[in-house]
C-alpha positions, 0 to 999 in steps of 0.5 A: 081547290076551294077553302071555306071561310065559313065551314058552316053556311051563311047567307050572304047580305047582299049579292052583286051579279055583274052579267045577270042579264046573261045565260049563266048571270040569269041563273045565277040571279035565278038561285039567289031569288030562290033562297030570298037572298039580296041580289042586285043585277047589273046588265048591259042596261045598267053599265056598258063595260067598254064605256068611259067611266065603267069601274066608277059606274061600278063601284057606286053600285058595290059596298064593302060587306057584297058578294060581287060575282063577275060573269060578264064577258064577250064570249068565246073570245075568237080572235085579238079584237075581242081579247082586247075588249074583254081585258078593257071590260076587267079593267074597268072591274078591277078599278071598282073593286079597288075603290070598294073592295067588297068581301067576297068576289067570284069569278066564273072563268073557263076550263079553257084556261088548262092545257089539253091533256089525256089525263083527268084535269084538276084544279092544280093542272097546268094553266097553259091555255092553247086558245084566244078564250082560255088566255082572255079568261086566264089573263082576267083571272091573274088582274083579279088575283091582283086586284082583290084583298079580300077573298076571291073564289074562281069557277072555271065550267067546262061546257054550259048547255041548258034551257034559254042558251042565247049561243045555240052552239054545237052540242046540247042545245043545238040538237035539240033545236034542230030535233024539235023542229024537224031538221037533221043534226049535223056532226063535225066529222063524226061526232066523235069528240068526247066531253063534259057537259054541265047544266047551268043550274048545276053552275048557279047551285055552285055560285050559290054554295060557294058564296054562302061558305065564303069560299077561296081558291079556284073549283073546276065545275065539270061532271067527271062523265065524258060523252061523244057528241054522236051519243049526244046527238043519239039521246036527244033523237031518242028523248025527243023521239021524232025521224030525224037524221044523224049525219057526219060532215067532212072535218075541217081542222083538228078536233078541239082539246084532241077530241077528249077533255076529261075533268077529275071532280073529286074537289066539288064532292071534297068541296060540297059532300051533298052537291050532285051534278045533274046527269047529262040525260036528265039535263038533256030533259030540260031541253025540251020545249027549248025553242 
């Protein structure tokens, strides 16, 4: 759960986006411009994490009075090797925010941190992660709590489709690739799995807001609305309106999470009473011309 320290909104003097070269760093930056906030963008260009010397680089970029908001990441983290360069990469981010100490850190982690459950996840549920990318968000988040004196706000996004996705994983963006240019969707198994989508504009507006109250704690950024990947599949078919085919596959494995990751959301409306989540249509509408 979030605590504001500003209850009324106040614009941060500066934002440092460590990542915003990257999908959710890019509009991140994106909505800090929006409202002419101060923001320095730190890329792969500025600082290689897994350099020598990285957390010095950083911290001559950082001042006490920032935001700093930490997105950088290799991710989904897979296997051991890039578990490794991911904590390497926090390290070096933990040794800058030692020696600086900037007022207001965020982390955007994962929802992969929580264990799978049938029931709606909150914010208090079980952070027992049952993959490599849930335990290197986790094992990044626990260095920052033990790293950060001042305040730290955690975000933890369930599944992030939107305009620009580099990942073109399965779901959203993939679809609508495949639909605009003529080529069938393809299905694991038969799409049945059910869960959250958010847009990436939802993820930056709540960067945003969290930032301008000074927030601390951790927020779960999910809809509450889950959808099966063939109904996915079937709005994007329908926006797009072209003859394209929806085809199950043979699964290979189990499905992800059981097949179903519901997100109770209480605590972003508790949180930001106006904020409203982009529905999944709506945001399916942005994806169009996303080639």
């Amino acid at each position: 759960m979030l605590r504001h320290n500003f209850p009324e909104p106040a614009q941060p003097s500066r934002v440092v986006v460590l990542g915003a070269a990257g999908f959710v760093g890019g509009a991140a930056k994106n909505a800090f411009d929006l409202e002419a906030t101060d923001v320095l963008s730190l890329g792969r260009s500025e600082i290689d994490l897994l350099s020598p010397g990285a957390g010095l680089k950083i911290a001559g970029h950082l001042r006490p009075a920032d935001t700093f908001i930490v997105v950088s990441a290799e991710a989904p983290c897979k296997d051991a090797a890039m578990l490794i360069r991911n904590v390497q990469m926090m390290i070096g981010v933990c040794e800058a925010i030692s020696k600086i100490q900037p007022q207001h850190i965020i982390y955007v982690s994962s929802d992969a941190v929580y264990a799978d459950s049938m029931e709606p996840l909150r914010e208090t549920s079980n952070a027992e992660p049952g993959s490599m990318h849930g335990v290197m968000h986790l094992t990044r988040e626990i260095m920052l709590k033990e790293t950060v004196e001042n305040t730290l706000a955690i975000l933890r996004p369930t599944l992030i489709y939107g305009p620009a996705d580099p990942h073109n994983g399965y779901g959203p963006n993939r679809f609508s690739r495949l639909v605009a240019a003529g080529d069938d969707i393809r299905l694991f198994g038969e799409g049945e799995e059910q869960r959250d989508h958010i847009l990436v504009d939802d993820v930056a507006e709540l960067l945003r807001l969290i930032a301008w109250h000074k927030s601390a704690g951790i927020l779960n950024a999910a809809t509450g609305s889950i959808t099966s990947f063939k109904k996915i599949a079937e709005m994007v078919v329908d926006q797009f309106a072209k003859p394209v085919a929806i085809k199950g596959s043979p699964r290979v494995g189990l499905m992800p999470h059981n097949g179903y990751r519901p997100f109770n959301p209480a605590a972003t409306f508790a949180a930001f009473p106006s904020f409203e989540y982009v529905s999944l249509n709506n945001g399916l509408l942005s994806l169009k011309g996303d080639q």
